[in-house]
C-alpha positions in Angstrom: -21.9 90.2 90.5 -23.0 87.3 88.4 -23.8 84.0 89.5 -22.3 81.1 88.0 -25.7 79.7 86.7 -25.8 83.0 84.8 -22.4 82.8 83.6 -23.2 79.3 82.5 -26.2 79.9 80.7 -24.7 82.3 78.8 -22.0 80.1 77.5 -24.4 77.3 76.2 -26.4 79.8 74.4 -23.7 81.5 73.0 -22.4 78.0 71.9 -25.9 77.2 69.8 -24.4 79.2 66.5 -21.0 77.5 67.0 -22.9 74.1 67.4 -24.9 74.4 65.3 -22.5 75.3 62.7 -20.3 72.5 63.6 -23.3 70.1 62.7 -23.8 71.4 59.1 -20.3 70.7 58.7 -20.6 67.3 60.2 -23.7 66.8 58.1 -21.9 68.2 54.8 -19.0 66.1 55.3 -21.4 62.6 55.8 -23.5 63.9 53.0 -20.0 64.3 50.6 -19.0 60.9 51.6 -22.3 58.9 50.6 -22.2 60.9 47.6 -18.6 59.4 47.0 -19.8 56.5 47.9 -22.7 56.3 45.6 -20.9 57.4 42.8 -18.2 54.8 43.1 -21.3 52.1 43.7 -22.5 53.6 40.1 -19.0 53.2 38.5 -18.6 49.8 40.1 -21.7 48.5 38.4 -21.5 49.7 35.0 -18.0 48.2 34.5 -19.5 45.2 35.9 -22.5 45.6 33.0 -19.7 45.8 30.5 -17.6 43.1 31.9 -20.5 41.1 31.4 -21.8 42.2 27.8 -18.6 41.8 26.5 -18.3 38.2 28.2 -21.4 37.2 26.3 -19.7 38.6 23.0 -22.1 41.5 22.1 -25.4 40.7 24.2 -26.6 37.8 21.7 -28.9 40.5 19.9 -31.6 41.0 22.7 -33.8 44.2 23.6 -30.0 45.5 25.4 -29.0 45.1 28.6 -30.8 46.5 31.5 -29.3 49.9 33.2 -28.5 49.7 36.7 -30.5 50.8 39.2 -30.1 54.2 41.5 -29.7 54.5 44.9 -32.1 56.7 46.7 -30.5 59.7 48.9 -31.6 61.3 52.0 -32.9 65.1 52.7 -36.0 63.9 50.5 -33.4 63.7 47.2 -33.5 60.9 44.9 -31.2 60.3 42.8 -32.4 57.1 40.8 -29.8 57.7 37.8 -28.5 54.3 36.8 -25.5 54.2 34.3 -26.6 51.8 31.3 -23.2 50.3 29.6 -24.7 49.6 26.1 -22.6 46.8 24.2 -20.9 48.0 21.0 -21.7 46.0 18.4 -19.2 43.4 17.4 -17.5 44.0 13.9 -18.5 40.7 11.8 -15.4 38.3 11.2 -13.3 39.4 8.0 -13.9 36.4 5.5 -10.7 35.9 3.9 -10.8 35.7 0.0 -10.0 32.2 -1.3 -6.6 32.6 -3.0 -6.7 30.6 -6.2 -3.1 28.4 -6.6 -1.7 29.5 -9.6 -2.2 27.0 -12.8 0.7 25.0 -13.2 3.4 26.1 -15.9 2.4 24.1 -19.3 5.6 21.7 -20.5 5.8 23.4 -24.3 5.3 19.8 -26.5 8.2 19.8 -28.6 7.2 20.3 -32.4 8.2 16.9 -34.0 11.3 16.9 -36.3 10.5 17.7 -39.9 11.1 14.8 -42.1 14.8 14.5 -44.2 14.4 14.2 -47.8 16.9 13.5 -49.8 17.3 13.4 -53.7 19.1 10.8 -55.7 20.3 11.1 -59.6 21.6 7.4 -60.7 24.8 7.2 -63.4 27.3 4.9 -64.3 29.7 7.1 -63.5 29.6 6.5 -60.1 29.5 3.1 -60.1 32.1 0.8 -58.6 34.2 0.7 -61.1 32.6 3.2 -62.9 31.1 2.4 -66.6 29.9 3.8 -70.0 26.1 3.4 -69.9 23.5 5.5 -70.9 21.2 4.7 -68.3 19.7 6.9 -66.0 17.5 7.2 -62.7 16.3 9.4 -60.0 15.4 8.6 -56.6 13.9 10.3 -53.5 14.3 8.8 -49.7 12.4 10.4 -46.5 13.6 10.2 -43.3 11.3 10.6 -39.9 14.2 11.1 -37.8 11.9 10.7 -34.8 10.7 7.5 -35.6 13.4 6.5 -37.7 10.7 5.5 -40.4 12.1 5.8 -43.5 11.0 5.1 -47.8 12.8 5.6 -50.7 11.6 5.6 -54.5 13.6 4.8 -57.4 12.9 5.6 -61.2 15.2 4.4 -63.6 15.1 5.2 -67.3 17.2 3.0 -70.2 17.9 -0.2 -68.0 16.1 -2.9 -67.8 16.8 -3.1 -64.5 17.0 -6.8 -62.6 17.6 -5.6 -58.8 17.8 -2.5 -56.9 19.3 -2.2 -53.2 20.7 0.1 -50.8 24.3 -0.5 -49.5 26.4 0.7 -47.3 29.4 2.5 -48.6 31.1 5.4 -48.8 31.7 7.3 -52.0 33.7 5.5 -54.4 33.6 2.4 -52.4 31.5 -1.0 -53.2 29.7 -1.8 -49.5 27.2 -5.1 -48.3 23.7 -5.0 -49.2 21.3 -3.4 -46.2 17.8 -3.4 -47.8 16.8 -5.0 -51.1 14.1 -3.0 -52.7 11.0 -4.3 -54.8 9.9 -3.3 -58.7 6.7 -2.0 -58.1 4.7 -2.9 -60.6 7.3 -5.2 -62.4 9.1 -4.0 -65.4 7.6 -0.5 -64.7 11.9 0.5 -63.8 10.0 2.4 -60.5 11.4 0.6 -57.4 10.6 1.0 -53.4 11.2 0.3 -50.2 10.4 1.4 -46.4 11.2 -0.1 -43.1 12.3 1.5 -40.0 16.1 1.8 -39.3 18.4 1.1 -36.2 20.2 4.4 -34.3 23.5 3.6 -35.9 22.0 2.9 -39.4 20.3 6.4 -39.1 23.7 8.3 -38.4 25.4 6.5 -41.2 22.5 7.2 -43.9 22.9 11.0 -42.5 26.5 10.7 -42.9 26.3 9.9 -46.4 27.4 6.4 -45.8 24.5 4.7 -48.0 24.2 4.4 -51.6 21.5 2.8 -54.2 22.0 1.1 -57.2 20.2 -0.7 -60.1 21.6 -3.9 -61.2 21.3 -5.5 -64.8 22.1 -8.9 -66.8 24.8 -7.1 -68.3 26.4 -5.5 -65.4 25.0 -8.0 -63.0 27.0 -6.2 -59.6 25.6 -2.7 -60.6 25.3 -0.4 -63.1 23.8 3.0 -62.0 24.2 4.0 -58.7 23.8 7.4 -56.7 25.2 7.8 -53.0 22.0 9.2 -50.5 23.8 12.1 -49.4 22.2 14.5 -47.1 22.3 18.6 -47.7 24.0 18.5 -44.8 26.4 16.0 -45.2 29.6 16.7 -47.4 31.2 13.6 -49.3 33.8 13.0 -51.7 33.5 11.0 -54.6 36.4 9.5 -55.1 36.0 5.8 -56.7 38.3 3.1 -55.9 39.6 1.1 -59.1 41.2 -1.4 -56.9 37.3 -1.8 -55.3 35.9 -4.6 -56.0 31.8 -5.1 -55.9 30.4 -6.4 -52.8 27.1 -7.2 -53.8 25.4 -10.7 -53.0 23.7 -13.0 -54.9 20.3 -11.9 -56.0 
């Protein structure tokens, strides 16, 4: 029979594999779990690198950050592998293109008005009351209806002609003096004058209210006469008999 010290020393030695066994494992599962652990270390500092790199906005332009260090293992392995977070390289700042502020829209200047000119042809005919002579004239008046500038010329022919004016008066109609013109040069039968009318004076000469005439000795109050009638403006001549002249001293 065996003895129990036999028995016993049996068991431990057939426990050696079993122990042994059991160690590996042991030492396996340590070893995986510093391995684990050293590879989270490693993860742990690189996102740290790259925290900081892109904190400092691109590394500032230097040699490039430093890689982190390895951790050294055990069983004589050494595993000095450091993971190096290189900074990407921060895209310059867009520069925005200076958007020129469109020109201002020009104001058109208005084109100025085109002067009126109106022709004249002097009779007796349409004096008031009309007469017999044989005298004659023509005339021209210009009208800057911007200004309101305005000259006339008259040229008479068979008169000798003592004063010329323009009146206000309608066709057929003997109206007040509003400008006295001027023989220019005397006894040459040309006469002028020029001046610068009023708002309402300019509506009634384009109206055809306004009418020259050339006095004489013989028909002191007027005797040729031509109304200033626009091309516009339409008028009837119709003389008054009962009409008498309205002309003033001259």
């Amino acid at each position: 029979m065996i003895s129990p010290e036999v028995m016993n020393h049996c068991s431990t030695a057939a426990d050696i594999p079993l122990k042994r066994t059991r160690f590996r494992e042991l030492l396996n599962r340590r070893w995986g779990v510093k391995m684990e652990l050293e590879r989270m270390k490693r993860l742990l500092n690189a996102v740290a690198v790259f925290a900081i790199l892109s904190g400092c906005g691109g590394g500032g332009g230097g040699d490039g950050a430093p890689a982190a260090s390895g951790t050294s293992g055990t069983s004589g392995t050494s595993d000095t592998s450091g993971t190096s977070a290189a900074a990407a390289p921060s895209a310059p700042a867009s520069t925005a293109t200076p958007v020129s502020a469109p020109a201002p829209a020009s104001t058109p200047t208005p084109s100025p008005a085109a002067p009126v000119s109106i022709n004249m042809s002097l009779s007796g005919a349409q004096e008031v009351p009309p007469n017999q002579s044989g005298a004659g004239g023509t005339g021209t008046l210009t009208l800057d209806t911007a200004t309101r500038q305005y000259s006339a010329t008259v040229t008479t022919t068979g008169i000798a002609g003592t004063a010329a004016h323009i009146h206000n008066g309608a066709p057929g109609v003997a109206g007040p003096i509003l400008f006295p013109m001027t023989q220019s040069p005397a006894g040459s039968g040309t006469w002028v004058v020029s001046g610068q009318l009023t708002a309402d004076q300019m509506n009634a000469l384009l109206a055809g209210q306004y009418y020259v005439n050339v006095h004489s000795a013989a028909l002191p109050n007027g005797e040729i006469r031509a109304q200033i009638v626009p091309a516009q403006a339409t008028t009837t001549a119709t003389a008054d008999p009962n009409s008498a002249p309205r002309d003033v001293t001259y």
